[in-house]
C-alpha positions as CSV (number, residue, x, y, z in Angstrom):
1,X,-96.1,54.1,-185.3
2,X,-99.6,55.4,-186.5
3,X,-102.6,55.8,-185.2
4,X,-105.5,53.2,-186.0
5,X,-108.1,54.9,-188.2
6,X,-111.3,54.9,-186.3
7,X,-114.3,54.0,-188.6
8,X,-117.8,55.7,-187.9
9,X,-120.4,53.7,-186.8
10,X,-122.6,52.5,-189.3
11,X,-126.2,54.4,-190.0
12,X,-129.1,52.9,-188.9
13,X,-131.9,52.3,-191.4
14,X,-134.3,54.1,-190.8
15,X,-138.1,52.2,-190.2
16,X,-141.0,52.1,-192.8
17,X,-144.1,51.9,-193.1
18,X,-144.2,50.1,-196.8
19,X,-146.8,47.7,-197.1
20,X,-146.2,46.4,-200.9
21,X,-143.1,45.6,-203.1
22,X,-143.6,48.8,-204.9
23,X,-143.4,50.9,-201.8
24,X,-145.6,53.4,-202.8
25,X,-145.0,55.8,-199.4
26,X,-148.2,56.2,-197.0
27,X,-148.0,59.9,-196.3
28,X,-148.1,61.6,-199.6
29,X,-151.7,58.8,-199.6
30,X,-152.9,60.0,-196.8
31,X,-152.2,63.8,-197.7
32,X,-154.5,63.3,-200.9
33,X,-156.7,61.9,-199.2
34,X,-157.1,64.6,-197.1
35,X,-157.1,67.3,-199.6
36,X,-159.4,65.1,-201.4
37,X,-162.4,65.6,-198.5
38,X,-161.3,62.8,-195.7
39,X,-161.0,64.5,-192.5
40,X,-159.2,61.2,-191.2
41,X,-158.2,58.1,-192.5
42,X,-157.5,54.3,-191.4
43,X,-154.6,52.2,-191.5
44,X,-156.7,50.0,-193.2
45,X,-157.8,52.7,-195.4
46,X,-155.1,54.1,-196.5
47,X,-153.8,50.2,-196.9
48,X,-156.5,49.8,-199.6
49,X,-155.7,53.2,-201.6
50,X,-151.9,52.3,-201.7
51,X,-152.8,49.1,-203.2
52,X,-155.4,50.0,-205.8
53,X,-153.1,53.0,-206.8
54,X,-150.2,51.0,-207.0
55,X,-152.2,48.1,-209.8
56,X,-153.7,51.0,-211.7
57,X,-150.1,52.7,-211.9
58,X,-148.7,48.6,-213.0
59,X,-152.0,48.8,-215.8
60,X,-151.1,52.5,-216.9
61,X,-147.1,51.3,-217.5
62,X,-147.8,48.4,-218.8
63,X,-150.1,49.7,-221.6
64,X,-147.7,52.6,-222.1
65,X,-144.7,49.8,-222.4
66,X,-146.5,47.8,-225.2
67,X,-147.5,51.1,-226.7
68,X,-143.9,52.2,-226.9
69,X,-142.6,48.4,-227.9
70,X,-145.6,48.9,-230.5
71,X,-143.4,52.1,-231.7
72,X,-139.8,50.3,-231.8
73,X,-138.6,51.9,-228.5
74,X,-138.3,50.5,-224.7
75,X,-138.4,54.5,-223.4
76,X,-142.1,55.6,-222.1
77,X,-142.8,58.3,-223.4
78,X,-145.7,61.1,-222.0
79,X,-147.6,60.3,-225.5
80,X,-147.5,56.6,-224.7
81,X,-149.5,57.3,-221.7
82,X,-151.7,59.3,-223.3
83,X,-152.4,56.4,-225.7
84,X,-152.8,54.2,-222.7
């Protein structure tokens, strides 16, 4: 008779700190921000940059995606952007 298989035990997701549906991650935010001249930043603060950088990246694609539907093509392209 064999032996039952054991199964592993499943992986635990790990915890995030997203705060939007386009989960834009907070440390790369906070690391600009400090090269950019903050010597610390908020929650709140950082909150705030994660959400304006996240609508101005949806405007830049957006314009980018009509620019490149203006062309005949559904791919952004680097010159689309550039149009933008």
């Amino acid at each position: 008779m064999p032996k039952p298989v054991k199964k592993a035990p499943a992986k635990k997701k790990a915890k995030t700190n997203r705060i939007s549906a386009f989960d834009l991650p907070i440390a790369p935010v906070i690391r600009i921000a400090k090269n950019s001249g903050a010597e610390r930043i908020s929650m709140d603060g950082t909150k705030a940059i994660v959400a304006k950088t996240e609508k101005y990246i949806a405007s830049v694609a957006r314009g980018a995606a009509n620019a490149a539907a203006s062309e005949g093509r559904k791919t952004i392209k680097a010159g689309d952007v550039e149009k933008y």
